[in-house]
C-alpha positions in Angstrom: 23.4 -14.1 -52.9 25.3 -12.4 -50.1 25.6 -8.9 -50.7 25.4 -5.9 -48.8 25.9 -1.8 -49.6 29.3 -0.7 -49.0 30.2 2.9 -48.2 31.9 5.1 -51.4 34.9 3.5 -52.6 37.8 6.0 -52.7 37.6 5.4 -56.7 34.1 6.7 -56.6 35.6 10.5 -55.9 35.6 12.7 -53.2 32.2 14.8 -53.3 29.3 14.3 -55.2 29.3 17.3 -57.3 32.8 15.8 -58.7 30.8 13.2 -59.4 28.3 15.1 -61.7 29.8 16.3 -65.3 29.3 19.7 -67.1 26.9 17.9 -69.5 25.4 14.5 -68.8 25.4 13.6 -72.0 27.2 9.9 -72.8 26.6 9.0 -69.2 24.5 6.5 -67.4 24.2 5.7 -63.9 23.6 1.9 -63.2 22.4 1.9 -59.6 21.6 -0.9 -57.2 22.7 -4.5 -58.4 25.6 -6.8 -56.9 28.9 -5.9 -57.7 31.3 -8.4 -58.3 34.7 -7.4 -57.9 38.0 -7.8 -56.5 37.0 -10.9 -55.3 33.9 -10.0 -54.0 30.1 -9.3 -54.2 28.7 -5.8 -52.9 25.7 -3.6 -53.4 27.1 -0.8 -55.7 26.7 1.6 -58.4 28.7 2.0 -61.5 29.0 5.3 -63.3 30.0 5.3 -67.0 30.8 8.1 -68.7 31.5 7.8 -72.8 33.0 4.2 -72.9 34.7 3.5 -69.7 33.7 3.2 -66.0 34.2 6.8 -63.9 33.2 5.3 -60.5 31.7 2.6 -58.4 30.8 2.7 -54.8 27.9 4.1 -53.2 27.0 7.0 -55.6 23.4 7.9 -54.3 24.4 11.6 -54.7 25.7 11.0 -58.6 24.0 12.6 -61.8 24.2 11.3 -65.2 21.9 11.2 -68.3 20.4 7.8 -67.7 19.8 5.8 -64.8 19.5 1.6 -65.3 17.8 0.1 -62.1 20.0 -2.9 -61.9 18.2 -4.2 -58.2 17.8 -7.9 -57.8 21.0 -8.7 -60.9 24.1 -9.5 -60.7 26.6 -6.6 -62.3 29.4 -8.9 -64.0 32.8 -7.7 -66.1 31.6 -8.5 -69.7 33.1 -11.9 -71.0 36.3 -12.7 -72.0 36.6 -15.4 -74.6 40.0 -16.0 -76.4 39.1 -19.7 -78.4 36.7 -19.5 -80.7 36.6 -20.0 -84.1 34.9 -18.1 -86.7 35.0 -18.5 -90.5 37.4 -21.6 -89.8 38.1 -24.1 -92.6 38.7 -27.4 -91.5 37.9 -31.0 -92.6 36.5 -30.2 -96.1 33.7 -27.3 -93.9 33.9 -23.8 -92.6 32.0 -22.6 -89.6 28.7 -21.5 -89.8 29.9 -18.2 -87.3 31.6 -15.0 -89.0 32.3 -12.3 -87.9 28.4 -10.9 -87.7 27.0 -14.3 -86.4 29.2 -15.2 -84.2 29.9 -12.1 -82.4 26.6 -11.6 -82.0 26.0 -15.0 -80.6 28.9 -14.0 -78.2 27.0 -10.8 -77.0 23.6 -12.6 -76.5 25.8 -14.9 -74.0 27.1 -12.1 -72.1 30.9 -11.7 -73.4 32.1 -8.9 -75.2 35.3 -9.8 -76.0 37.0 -12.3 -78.2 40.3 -13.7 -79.8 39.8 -15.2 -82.9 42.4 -18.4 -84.0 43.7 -17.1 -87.8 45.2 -20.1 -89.4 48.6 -19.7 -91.8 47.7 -20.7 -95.4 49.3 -22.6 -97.8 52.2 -20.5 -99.0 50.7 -17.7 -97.0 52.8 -15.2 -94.5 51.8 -15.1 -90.7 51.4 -11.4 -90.9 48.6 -11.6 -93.8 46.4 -13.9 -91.4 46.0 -10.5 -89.0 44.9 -8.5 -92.5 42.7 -11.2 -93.2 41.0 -11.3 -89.8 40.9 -7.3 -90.6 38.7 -7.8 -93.6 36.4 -10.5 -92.0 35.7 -8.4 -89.1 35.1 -5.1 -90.9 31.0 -4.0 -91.1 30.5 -6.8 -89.1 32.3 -7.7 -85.5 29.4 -6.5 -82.5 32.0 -7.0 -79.8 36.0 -6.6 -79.7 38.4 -8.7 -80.7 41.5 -10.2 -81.2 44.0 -12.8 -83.1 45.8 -15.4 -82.2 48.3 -16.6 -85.7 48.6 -20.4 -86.3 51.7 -21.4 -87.4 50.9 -24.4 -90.2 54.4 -23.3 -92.4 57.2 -23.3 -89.7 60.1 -21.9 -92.0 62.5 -19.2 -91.7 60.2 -16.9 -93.3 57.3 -17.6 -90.9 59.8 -17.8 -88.0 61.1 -14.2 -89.1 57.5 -12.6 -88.9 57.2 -13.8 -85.2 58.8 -10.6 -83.5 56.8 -9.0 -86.5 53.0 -9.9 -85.7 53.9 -10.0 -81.4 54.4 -6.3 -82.6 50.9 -5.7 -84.3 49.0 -6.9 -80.9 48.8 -11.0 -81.8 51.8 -12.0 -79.3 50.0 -15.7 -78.4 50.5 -17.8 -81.5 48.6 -21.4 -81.5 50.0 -24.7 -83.3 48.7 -28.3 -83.8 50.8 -31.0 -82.4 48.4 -33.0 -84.7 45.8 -33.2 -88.1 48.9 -33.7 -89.9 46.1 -34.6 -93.0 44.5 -31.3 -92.5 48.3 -29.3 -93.1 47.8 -28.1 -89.0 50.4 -30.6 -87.7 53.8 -29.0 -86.3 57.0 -31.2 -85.5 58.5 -30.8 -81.9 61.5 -29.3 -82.9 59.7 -26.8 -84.5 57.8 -26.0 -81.9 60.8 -25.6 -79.5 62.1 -22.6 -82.2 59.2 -21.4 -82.1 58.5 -21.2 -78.4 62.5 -19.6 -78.2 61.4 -17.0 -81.2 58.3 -16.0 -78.7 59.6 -15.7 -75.7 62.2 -13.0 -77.0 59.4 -11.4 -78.7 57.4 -11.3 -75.2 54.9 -13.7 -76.2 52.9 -16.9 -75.6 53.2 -20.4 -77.4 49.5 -21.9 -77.5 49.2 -25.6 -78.2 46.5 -28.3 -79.3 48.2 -31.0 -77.3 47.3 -34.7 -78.5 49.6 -37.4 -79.6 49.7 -37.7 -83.4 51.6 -41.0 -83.9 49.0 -42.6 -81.5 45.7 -40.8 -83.4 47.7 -41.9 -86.6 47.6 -45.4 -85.3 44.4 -46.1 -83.7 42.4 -44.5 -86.3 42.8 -47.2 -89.5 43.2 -49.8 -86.9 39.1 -49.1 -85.5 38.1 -48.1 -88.5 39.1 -51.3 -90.0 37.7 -53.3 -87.7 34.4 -51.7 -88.5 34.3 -49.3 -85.5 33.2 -46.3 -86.8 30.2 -45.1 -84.7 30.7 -41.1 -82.7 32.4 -43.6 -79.4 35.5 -44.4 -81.3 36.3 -41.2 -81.8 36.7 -41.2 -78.0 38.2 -44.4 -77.9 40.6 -43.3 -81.0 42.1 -40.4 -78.7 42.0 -41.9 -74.8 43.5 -39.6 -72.1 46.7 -41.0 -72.4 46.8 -39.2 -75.9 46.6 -36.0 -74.6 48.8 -36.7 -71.4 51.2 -38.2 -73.5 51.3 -34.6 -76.0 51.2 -32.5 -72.6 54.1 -34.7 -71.2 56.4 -33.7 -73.8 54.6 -29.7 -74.0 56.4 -29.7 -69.9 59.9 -31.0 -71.3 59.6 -28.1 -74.1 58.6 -25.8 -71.5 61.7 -26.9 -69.2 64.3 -26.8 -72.2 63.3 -23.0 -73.6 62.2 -21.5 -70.5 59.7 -20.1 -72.8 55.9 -19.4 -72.1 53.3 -22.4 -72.6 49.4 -22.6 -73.2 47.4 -26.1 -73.5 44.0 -25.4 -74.7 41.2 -27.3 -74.2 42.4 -29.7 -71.4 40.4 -32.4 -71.1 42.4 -35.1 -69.3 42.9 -35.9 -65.1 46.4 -37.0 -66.5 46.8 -33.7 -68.4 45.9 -31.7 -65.3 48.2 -33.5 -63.0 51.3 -33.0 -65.2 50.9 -29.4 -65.0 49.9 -28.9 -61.8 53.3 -30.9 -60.8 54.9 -28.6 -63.5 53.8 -25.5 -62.4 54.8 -26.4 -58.9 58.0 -26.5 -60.1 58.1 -23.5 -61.2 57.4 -24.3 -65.1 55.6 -21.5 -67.3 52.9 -23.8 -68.2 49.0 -23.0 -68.1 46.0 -24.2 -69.1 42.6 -23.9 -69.6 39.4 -25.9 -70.2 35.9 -25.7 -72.5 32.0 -25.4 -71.3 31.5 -28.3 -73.2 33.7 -30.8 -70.9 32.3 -29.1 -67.9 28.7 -30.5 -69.4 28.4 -33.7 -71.2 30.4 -36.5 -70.7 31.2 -39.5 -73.6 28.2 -40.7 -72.7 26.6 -38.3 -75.1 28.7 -40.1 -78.1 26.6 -43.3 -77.6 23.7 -41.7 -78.5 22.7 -42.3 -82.5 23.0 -38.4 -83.1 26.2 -38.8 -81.3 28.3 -36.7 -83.7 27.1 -33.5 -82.7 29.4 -33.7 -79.7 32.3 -34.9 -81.9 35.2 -32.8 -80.6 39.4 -32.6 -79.9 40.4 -34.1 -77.0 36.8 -35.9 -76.7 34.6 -36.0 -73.8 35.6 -38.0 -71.2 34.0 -40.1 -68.1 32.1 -38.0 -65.6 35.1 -39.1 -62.9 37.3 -37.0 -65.3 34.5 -34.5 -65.6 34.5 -34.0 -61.7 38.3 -33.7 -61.5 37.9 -30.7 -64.2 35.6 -29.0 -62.1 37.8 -29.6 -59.3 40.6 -27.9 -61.5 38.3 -25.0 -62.3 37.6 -24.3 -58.7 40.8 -24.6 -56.6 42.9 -22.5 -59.7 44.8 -25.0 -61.2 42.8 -24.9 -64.4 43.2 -20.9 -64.7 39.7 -20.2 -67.2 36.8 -22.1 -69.3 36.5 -20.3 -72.7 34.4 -22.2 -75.1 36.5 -23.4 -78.0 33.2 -22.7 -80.4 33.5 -24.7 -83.6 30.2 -23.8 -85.3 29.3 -26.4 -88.1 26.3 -27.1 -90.0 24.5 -30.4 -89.1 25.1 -31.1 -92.9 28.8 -31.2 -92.1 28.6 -32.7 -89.1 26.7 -35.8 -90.9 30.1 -36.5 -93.1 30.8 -38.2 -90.4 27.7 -40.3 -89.8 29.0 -43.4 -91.1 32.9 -42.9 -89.6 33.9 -40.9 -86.7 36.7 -39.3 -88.3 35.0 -37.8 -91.4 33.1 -35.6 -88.9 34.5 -31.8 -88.2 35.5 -32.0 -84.6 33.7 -28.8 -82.8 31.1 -27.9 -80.6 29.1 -24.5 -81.2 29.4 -23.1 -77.5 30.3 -19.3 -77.7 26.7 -18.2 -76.7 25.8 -20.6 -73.7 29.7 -20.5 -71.7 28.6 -17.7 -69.2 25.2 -18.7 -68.9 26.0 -22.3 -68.3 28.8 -22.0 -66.1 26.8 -20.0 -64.0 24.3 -22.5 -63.7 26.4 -25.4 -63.6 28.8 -23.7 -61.1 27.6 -21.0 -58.8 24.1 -22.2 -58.5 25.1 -25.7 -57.5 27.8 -24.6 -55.3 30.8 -25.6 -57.1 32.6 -22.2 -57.8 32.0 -18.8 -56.0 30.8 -15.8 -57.7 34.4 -14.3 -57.5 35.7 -17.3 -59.1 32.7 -17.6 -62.3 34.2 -13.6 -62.8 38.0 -14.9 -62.8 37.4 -18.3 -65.3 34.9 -16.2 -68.0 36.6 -12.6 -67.5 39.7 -11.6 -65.5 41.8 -14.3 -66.2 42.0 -14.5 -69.7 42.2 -10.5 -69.9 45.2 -10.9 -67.4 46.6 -13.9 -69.7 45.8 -13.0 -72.9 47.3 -9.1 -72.9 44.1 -7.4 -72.2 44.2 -5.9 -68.8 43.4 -2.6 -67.9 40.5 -2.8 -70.3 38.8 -5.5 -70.6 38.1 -8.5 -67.6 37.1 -6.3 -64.7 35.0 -3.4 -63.0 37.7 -1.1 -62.1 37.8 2.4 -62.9 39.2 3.5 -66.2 38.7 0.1 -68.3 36.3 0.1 -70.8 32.5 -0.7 -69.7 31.8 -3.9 -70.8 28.9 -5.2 -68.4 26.6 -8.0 -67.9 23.1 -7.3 -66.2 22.4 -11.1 -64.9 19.0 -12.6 -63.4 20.2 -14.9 -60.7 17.1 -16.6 -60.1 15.1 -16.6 -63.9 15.1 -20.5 -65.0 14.9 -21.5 -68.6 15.6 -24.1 -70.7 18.0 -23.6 -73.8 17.4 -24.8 -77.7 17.6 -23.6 -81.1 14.7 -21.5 -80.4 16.2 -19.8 -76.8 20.0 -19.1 -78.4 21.0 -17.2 -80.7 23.7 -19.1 -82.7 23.6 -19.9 -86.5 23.7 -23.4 -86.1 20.9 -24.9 -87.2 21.1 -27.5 -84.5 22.1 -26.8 -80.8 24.1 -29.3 -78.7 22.7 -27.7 -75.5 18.8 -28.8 -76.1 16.6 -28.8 -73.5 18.8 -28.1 -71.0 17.5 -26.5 -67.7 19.5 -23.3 -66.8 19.6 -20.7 -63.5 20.3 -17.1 -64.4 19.3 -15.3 -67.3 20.8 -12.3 -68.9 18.9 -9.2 -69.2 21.2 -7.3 -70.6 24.4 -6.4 -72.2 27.0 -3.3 -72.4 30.1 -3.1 -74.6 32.3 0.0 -74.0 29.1 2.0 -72.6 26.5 1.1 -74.9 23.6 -1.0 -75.0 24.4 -3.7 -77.4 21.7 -6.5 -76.1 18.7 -5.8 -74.1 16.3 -8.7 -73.5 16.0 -10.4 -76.7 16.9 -7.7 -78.8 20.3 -6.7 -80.2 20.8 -3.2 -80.4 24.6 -3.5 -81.3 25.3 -1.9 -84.8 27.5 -4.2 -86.9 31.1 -3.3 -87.4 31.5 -1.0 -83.8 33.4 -4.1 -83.1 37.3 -3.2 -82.4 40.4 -4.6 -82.7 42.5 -5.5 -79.7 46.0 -4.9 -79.9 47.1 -7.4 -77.1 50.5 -6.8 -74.7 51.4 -9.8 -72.5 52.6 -8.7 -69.0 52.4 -11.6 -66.8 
């Protein structure tokens, strides 16, 4: 870990009596870890004061009410993650994480931010799914968060309220370009309106991208020939389902000029399309999941295979490699964890055919943890670039820069303390998640949170949460890039 003690930053003030309040009260000193910031990793200190960061730098002269030794760990942003799940309904289950569980499975994994998906119900208005969210989250959210609408009802009605809930803070809305069963599905025409709507509201088109004709096709077809073991869901949705969604996602882009998100890439195909889109100057982006990052379709051969049952599937370890590959050079812009937390009950609807099975992995806990291991330690991503894919990036994307993503002065003080070098192996009985089965058992992990911050406080320390439920906020979200 290269890191060495830089003089005061300008931000850090110009005398150290400045740096000293009338009352220390509220404010605590975190002296002596590695920085990592603007691209870079430095011995520093960060003074909070209330709920936002008053300076970093070399602060040896600075008072405050508490002082954290934070010498030998890594000082991170706090997480960002905008795709997870929580109280979702979806093929005849709901997830096991609400507001309370899931958050707080969130802030035992180092991110203390989220944007929650709020699907449109049947006969429902977009705008009630943010009052919904409102009601779920009150008494019990541990970190911030946010909503992303899902379209399911594309009429004029629904089409009216876009400008309407880009206005209340929710201006990235997700659809389905398939689970037509499920009521998700949206029609391409649709979608273009939809895209147009947003991008005069100043807002962001999010899309599950897979081919719904093919998945319509090759679904009876395997599971009449008797083909219903956890590998032909894989083989039911091959990368050409995804590319072949994504190729037509680029033409919409093209034709509206609007603003375009694929979530959970999980194709080499899918990668290169955008990647030549973008260098054509298309607004397309996309992002990836821990979960491809990790386990390949090899994990769907095994017999308890549907626990890593999941949309787009996992693919070969050559795709796998090319996905890191993404992650590292900037093509793939971030790795959030598209958490889908069901029971192992509901996950065994689909022991005896693949596409009974909810499609989700439970992930919002292990993302930072894991892609530190996986990434820095074995040298495939820099320090910098762990901060840009888990924080920065989807603050910057998703509407929630100054506050949230980075250590800068002013933004609210939402920090990871990180052991670099602490080895342990993860399970039901080292996360904190309320599924009562993990996906990540026995796997061996480098770095180790110690502890966690949201806005200035002290929500996990060790193994303890010390985060009172309900201090959780909304996030009323602006897009400017």
């Amino acid at each position: 870990m290269a890191a060495e003690r830089k003089a005061r930053s300008p931000a850090a003030g110009a005398d150290d009596q400045a740096l000293a309040p009338p009352s220390l009260q509220g404010s605590l000193l975190i002296r002596g870890g590695a920085v990592v910031r603007n691209g870079a990793v430095a011995v520093e200190d960060v003074l909070i004061r209330g709920e936002t960061i008053a300076a970093l730098g070399d602060l040896r002269g600075a008072r405050a009410g508490e002082v954290m030794d934070a010498s030998g760990l890594l000082v991170l942003p706090g997480g960002v993650d905008t795709h997870v799940h929580l109280n979702d309904v979806f093929m005849g289950t709901v997830s096991v994480h609400d507001y309370l569980t899931g958050t707080r499975a969130a802030a035992f994994g180092g991110t203390t931010t989220v944007v929650d998906f709020s699907n449109q119900l049947p006969g429902g208005s977009l705008a009630r799914t943010l009052e919904d969210k409102r009601r779920e989250a009150e008494g019990k959210a541990l970190v911030d968060w946010g909503v992303h609408p899902v379209i399911t009802r594309p009429d004029a009605a629904t089409l009216g309220e876009i400008g309407e809930v880009v206005a209340a803070g929710a201006p990235t809305i997700k659809c389905y370009m398939t689970y037509r069963s499920d009521g998700l599905l949206v029609e391409d025409d649709d979608l273009e309106e939809i895209a147009r709507r947003l991008a005069q509201a100043g807002g962001m088109l999010m899309l599950h991208a897979e081919d719904n004709d093919a998945i319509e096709a090759n679904v009876p077809r395997l599971v009449g020939e008797g083909k219903t073991a956890p590998i032909f869901h894989a083989r039911s949705k091959p990368e050409s389902v995804e590319a072949g969604a994504i190729r037509r996602v680029v033409t919409m882009a093209r034709e509206t000029g609007a603003r375009f998100f694929v979530v959970h890439l999980a194709s080499a195909q899918g990668l290169e399309l955008i990647t030549r889109a973008r260098s054509e100057g298309v607004d397309i982006r996309a992002e990836t999941c821990t979960h491809y990052l990790v386990f390949t379709e090899a994990m769907l051969e095994r017999e308890d295979g549907i626990g890593w049952i999941c949309s787009p599937p996992l693919r070969s370890r050559a795709t796998q490699e090319l996905l890191w590959e993404g992650v590292g050079d900037g093509r793939i812009e971030m790795v959030t964890s598209d958490d889908a937390a069901y029971s192992w009950e509901a996950k065994l609807m689909g022991r005896d055919r693949f596409d009974l099975c909810p499609n989700g992995i439970p992930g919002v806990e292990v993302r930072l943890p894991i892609l530190y291991s996986e990434g820095v330690a074995k040298g495939r991503i820099s320090l910098p670039r762990f901060v840009e894919i888990t924080s920065t990036t989807p603050a910057r994307l998703f509407g929630l820069t100054p506050r949230k993503g980075a250590l800068e002065v002013g933004a609210d003080a939402d920090i990871v303390l990180l052991d670099p070098e602490e080895r342990w192996t993860m399970g039901r009985e080292t996360l904190h998640m309320a599924t009562d089965w993990s996906a990540y058992q026995g796997i061996e992990v480098k770095g180790k949170i110690r502890k966690v911050l949201s806005r200035g406080e002290v929500i996990i320390d060790g193994e303890v949460c010390l985060g009172t439920p309900g201090r959780g906020r909304y996030l009323h979200r602006t897009l400017t890039l």
